[in-house]
C-alpha angles and dihedrals in degrees: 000000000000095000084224090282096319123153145140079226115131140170123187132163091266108027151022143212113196118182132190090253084065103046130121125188115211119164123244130219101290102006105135124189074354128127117191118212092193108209111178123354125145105294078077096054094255123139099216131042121242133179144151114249111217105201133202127203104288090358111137142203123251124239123273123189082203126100099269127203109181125172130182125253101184130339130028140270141170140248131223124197125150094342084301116118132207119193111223124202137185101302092019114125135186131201114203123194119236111277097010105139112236144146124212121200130176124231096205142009099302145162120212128175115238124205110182115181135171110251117248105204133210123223089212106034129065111240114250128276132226119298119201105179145135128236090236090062088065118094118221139239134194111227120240103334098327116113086176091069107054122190129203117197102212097182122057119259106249148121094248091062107083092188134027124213115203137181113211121190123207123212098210116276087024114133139171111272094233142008103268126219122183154145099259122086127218149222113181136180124203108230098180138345125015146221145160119316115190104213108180104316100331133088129214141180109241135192156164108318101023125125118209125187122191120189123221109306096005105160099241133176133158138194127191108236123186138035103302135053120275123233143190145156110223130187131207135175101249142180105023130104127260092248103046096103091047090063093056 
């Protein structure tokens, strides 16, 4: 049903709720048995690309000569590189380095998240290389002082990394300590539970399924709301420097 025009759905000039309600699939070029929901790119002014990846069984995801993060929402699916395979499960994730060959198919109906970035280099420092992991092999933080908002670094902290994917977990009631207003931007995608997320100067409730994108100094804040614990993966552009895009 159309609601009469009803949806959470929101775009602004810094930020974006999108909800399944909203959703369209397209496919994109080698994709096979693959459907992209395309979250954020930049038409929106993003400077990454981020969708969701709907399997089916056999279907498979096209080539990128971008930097690729992908990890699995539910499903599984394996990974190719170099004749070498990797079996991915629900919370598995993979990095793979810019212009690495590869070829990612899923076993079974699955969706994964897909984050896809040009590569900023370093003169000084290697590029990164592949990373095969799980989420359960993370060990977990508190940030700041809060042991009730765990965060998990899924991608190694380090300056060959241009860009860091977390997951952060909520205990109800549990909230970030300040509006936060930054230089990264964002893209996020609700796992489980859901809550209230401040984007600019509007709030929204937010849940399980939904994508949110916030632009460069976006004001953003978010507080677990329900019975159970929230949780998202979030992406930001990380360790480069401001003017690194001025000198291209």
């Amino acid at each position: 049903m159309h609601n009469l025009g009803n949806t959470r759905s929101s775009q602004q000039p810094n930020h974006l709720l999108l909800t399944s309600d909203t959703f369209v699939r397209t496919t994109l070029p080698g994709m096979k048995g693959c459907a992209a929901i395309v979250h954020a790119g930049p038409a929106l002014g993003a400077r990454f690309t981020q969708y969701t990846a709907e399997f089916e069984p056999g279907g498979e995801l096209g080539g990128t000569i971008a930097q690729r993060f992908i990890y699995v929402i539910e499903g599984a699916v394996k990974l190719d590189v170099h004749n070498q395979q990797s079996q991915l499960t629900a919370r598995g994730y993979a990095y793979v380095p810019a212009g690495l060959v590869h070829q990612i198919t899923a076993t079974q109906r699955s969706r994964v998240a897909v984050i896809e970035k040009s590569y900023e280099s370093l003169e000084t420092i290697p590029p990164p290389q592949l990373v095969v992991s799980h989420e359960d092999r993370v060990t977990s933080h508190p940030l700041g002082d809060d042991p009730r908002l765990q965060v998990k670094c899924l991608l190694p902290d380090e300056m060959s990394f241009d860009f860091a994917v977390n997951t952060m977990v909520y205990q109800p009631g549990a909230a970030l300590s300040m509006v936060e207003m930054h230089v990264m931007e964002h893209g996020l995608v609700m796992l489980e539970g859901g809550g209230i997320y401040r984007l600019g100067d509007s709030w929204y409730p937010v849940a399980a399924g939904d994508f949110i994108w916030l632009a460069p100094w976006c004001p953003q804040w978010f507080g677990a709301i329900g019975k159970v614990p929230a949780k998202y993966l979030i992406y930001k552009n990380w360790n480069r420097h401001p003017l690194a895009d001025a000198h291209k």
